[in-house]
N, C-alpha and C positions, 0 to 999 in steps of 0.2 A: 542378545540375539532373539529375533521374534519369527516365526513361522509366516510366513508370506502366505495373506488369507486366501484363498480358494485353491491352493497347490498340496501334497502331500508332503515334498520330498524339498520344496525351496523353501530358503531363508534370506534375511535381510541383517545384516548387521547395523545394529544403531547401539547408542549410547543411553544409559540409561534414562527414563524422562526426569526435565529439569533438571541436570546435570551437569549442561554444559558452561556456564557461569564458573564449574571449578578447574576446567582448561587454563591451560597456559591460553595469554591472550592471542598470540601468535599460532596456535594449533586449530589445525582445520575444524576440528570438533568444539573450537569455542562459542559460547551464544554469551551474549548481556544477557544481566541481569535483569529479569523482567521488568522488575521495577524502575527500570530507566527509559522504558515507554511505555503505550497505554495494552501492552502485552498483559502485562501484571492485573490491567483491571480485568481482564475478561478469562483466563487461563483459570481452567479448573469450573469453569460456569459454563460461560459462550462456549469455548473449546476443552474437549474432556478427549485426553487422549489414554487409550488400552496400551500399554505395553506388554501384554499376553499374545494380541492380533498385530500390532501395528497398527490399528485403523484409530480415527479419531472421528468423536461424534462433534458438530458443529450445531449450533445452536442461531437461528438468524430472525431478524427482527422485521422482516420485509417480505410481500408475499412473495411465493413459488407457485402460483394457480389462482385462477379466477374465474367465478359464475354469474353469468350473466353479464359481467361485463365489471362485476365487483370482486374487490380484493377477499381470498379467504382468508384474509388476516387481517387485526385491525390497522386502517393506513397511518404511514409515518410521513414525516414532512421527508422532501425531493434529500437523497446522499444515504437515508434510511438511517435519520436518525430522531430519534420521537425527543419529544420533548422532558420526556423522563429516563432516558437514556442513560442504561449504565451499563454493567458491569454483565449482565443475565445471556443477554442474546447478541449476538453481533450485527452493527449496521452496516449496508453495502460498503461506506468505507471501510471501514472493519474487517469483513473479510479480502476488501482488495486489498487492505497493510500487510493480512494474515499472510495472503497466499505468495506476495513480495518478498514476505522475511522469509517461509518456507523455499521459497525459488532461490535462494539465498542472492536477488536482488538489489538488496540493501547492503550488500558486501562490497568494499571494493579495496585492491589496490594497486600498485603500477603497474604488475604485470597484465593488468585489463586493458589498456589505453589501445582502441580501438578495434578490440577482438568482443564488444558487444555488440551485438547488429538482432533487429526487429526477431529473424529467424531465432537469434539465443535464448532471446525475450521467451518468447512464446515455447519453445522448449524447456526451459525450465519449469515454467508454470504450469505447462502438462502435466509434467513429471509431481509438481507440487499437488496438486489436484487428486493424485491418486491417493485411493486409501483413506480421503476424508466422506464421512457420509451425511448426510444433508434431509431428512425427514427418511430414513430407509434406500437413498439412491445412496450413491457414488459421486460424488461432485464433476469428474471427469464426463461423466455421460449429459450432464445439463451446461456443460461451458462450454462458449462457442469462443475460440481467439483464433481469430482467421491467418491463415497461410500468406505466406509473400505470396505476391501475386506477381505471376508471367503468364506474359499473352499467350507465346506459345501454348503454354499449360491450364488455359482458359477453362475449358469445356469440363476437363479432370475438377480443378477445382470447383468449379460450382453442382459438378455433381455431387461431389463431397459432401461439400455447405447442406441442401437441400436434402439429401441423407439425414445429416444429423439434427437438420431441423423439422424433421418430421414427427419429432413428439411433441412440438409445440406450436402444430396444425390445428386450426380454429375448431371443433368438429363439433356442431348443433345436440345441445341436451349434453352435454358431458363438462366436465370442470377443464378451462380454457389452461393449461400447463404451460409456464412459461421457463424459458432460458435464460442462463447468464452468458453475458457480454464480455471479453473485457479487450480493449481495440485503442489504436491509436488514432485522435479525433484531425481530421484535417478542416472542418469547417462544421456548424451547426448556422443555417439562411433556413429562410423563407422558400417555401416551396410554393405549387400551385392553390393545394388546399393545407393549411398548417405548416411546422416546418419540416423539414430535413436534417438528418444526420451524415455528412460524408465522412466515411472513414478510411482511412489508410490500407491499400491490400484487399479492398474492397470497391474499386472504381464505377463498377458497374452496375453498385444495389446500395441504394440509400436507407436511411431505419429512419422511419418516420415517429414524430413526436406532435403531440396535439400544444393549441397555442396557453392553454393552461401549465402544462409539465414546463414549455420551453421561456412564459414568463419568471417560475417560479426559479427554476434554473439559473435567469437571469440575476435574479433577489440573493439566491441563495450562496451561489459561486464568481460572486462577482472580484472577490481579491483573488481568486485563482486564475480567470478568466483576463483578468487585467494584468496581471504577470505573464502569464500567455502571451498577448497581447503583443506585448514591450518586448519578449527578448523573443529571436529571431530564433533562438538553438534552444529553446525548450519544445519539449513534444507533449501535449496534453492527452494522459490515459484516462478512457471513461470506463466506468465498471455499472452494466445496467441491467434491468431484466426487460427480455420481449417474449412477445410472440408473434406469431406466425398467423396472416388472415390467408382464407380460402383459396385467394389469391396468388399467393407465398411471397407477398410483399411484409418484412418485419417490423412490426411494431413495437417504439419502447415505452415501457410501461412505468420503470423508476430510475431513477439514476445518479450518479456521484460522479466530480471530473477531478484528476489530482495529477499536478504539473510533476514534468521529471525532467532532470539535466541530459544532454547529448548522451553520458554514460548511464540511461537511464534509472540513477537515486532520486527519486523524490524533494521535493523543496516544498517549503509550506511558500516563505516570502520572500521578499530581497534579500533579508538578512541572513536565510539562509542559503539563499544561494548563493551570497558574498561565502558562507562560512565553505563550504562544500566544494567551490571554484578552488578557493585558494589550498584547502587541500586535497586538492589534485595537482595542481600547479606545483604543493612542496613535495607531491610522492608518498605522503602520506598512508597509511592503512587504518582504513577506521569500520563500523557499522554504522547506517543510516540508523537513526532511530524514528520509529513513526509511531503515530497519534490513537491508532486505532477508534474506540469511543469516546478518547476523551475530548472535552471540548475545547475551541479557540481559549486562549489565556491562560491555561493549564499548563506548568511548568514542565517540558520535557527537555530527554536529553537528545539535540539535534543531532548527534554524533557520537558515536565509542571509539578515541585512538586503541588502537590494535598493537600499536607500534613502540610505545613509552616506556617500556621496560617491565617488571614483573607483575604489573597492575594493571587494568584497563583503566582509561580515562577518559568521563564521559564531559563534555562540552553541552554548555546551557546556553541558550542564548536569552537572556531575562525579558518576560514580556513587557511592552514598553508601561504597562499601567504598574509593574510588581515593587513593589520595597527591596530596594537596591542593597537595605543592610542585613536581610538575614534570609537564610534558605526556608521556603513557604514547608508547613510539615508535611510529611512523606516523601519526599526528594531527597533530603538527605543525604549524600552517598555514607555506604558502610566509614566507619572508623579508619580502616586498611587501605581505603582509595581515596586518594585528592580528587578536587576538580574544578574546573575552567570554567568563567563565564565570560559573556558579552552582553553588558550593562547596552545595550544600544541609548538609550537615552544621554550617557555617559559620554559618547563620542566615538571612538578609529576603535576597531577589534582590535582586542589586546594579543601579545606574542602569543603562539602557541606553545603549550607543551613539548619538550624537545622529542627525539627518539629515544629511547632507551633511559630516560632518566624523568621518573616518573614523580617522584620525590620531589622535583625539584620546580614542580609548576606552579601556579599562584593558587591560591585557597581563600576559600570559595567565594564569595560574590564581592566581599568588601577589598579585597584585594585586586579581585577583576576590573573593577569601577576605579580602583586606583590607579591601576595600571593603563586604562583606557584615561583618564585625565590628564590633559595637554600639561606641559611642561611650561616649569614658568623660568628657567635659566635662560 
């Protein structure tokens, strides 16, 4: 139990940190283990959480302010991930996986199946938001995820919006302070001068992006962009930093885009969206696993069943370049846990892990690729 910072008399009940890995898999209080996404690389660096206050200091790799029209930090390539990117400070995807796993986002199971809508989204991320602090702020007070939008309630909202975008008002001779984004994208076109951002919930005010950021965008998120693209029921979240010119038209300044399924989990490709579909399809209970810093081709666990019996059981899907006969070092799972893969190179996803019987799934990757290899009876 930790005293809820700025109050005398309130508290907050949480579970000790780094703890939750030793939950029953089935208990609300359970988390994977870090080390089954790119949690593990940044925890205790990027993110250093107090369990005296509740609050957690965050660590970011991407400016929050600019003078003159220059970043006060040094720049990173478009998503804010530098080219020596690790483990120290979080890059804008980074903190959009952070604040997803916090919003507990990446949870799902039956009983969800259509009781998440835009407003939950953004509710929970609120709520995720507090209590992390970000250079001495509060992260809550620099994040802008905009409200459903009704007409009727037009006028209400955008005085909201322009309230809270008033610290990141251009103002001559002072250091230009920018906000965080995070919105669902309905279109990024060509504008009159540069492009346009339209976003979802926001019909009425476009975030403009210069034709520099919007090629590079182009370069950078094109396998995300392109699964977009192709499936009709994915929604693409961007997570960005703007500001605000004199005008009170927003300007974005960095940015990162990361596809989600209808129930919005995250998918990096097809493969996993094959994986993800199907269980929801079988009813499954599992944790999304995301990437945070790590990079494309890095072995992660797409998924933790929740549901297999006394164990979690995390599902790999092997990257199509990896050596199909041994698990790459640090993935690993502990001695106590089995676990699943999908050799994609190999052919058809293999059966999944049953429910409740944990024991009894295929291990680990040579077994996977076997079981994904066609039948010759």
């Amino acid at each position: 139990m930790a005293r809820l910072a700025g109050t005398n008399e309130s508290f907050i009940v949480k579970r000790m940190p780094h703890t939750g890995s030793q939950h029953a898999p089935d208990c609300l209080s359970y988390e994977p283990p870090a080390e089954f996404s790119g949690l593990g690389q940044v925890l205790g660096t990027a993110i250093s959480e107090d369990p005296a206050t509740g609050e957690t200091k965050l660590r970011l790799s991407f400016a929050m302010a600019r003078i003159g029209g220059r970043s006060t930090m040094p720049a990173t390539d478009i998503g804010g991930n530098s080219v020596a990117s690790d483990g120290a400070k979080l890059s804008l995807r980074g903190l959009l996986h952070y604040l997803w796993d916090q919003a507990e986002l990446t949870r799902w199971q039956p009983g969800f199946t259509g009781k998440r809508t835009w407003a939950t989204v953004r509710r929970h991320l609120t709520l995720a938001a507090q209590n992390k602090l970000v250079l001495g702020d509060t992260l809550d007070t620099r994040l802008y995820i905009p409200e459903v939008f009704s007409v009727e309630q037009r006028e209400a909202i955008n005085a909201r919006r322009m309230v809270q975008w008033a610290r990141a008002v251009v103002v001559p001779g002072k250091p230009h302070q920018l906000m965080l984004l995070i919105a669902e994208v309905k279109e990024i076109v060509p504008a009159r001068y540069g492009f346009k951002a339209i976003l979802k919930h926001v019909p009425d005010q476009a975030f403009s992006l210069d034709e520099r950021l919007y090629r590079r965008m182009g370069r950078r998120f094109e396998p995300e962009l392109t699964l977009w693209s192709a499936a009709d029921n994915l929604h693409m979240i961007t997570i960005a930093t703007f500001g605000v010119s004199a005008s009170g038209l927003p300007m974005i300044a960095e940015l990162s885009l990361m596809p989600v399924t209808h129930e919005w989990l995250p998918v990096e490709d097809s493969f996993e969206r094959q994986l993800i579909d199907k269980l929801i399809r079988d009813g499954r209970s599992f944790v999304k696993g995301l990437r945070y810093n790590m990079r494309a081709g890095q072995w992660l666990a797409s998924a933790i069943l929740t549901d297999a019996g006394d164990s979690p059981v995390p599902l790999y899907i092997a990257p199509h370049q990896a050596d199909a006969e041994q698990w790459p070092e640090g993935i690993m799972p502990p001695s106590d846990l089995s676990a699943w893969a999908w050799v994609t190179a190999q052919g058809v996803m293999p059966p999944l892990p049953r429910r409740g019987r944990a024991a009894a799934m295929p291990t680990p990757v040579k077994d996977a690729a076997k079981a994904a290899a066609p039948e010759t009876r």
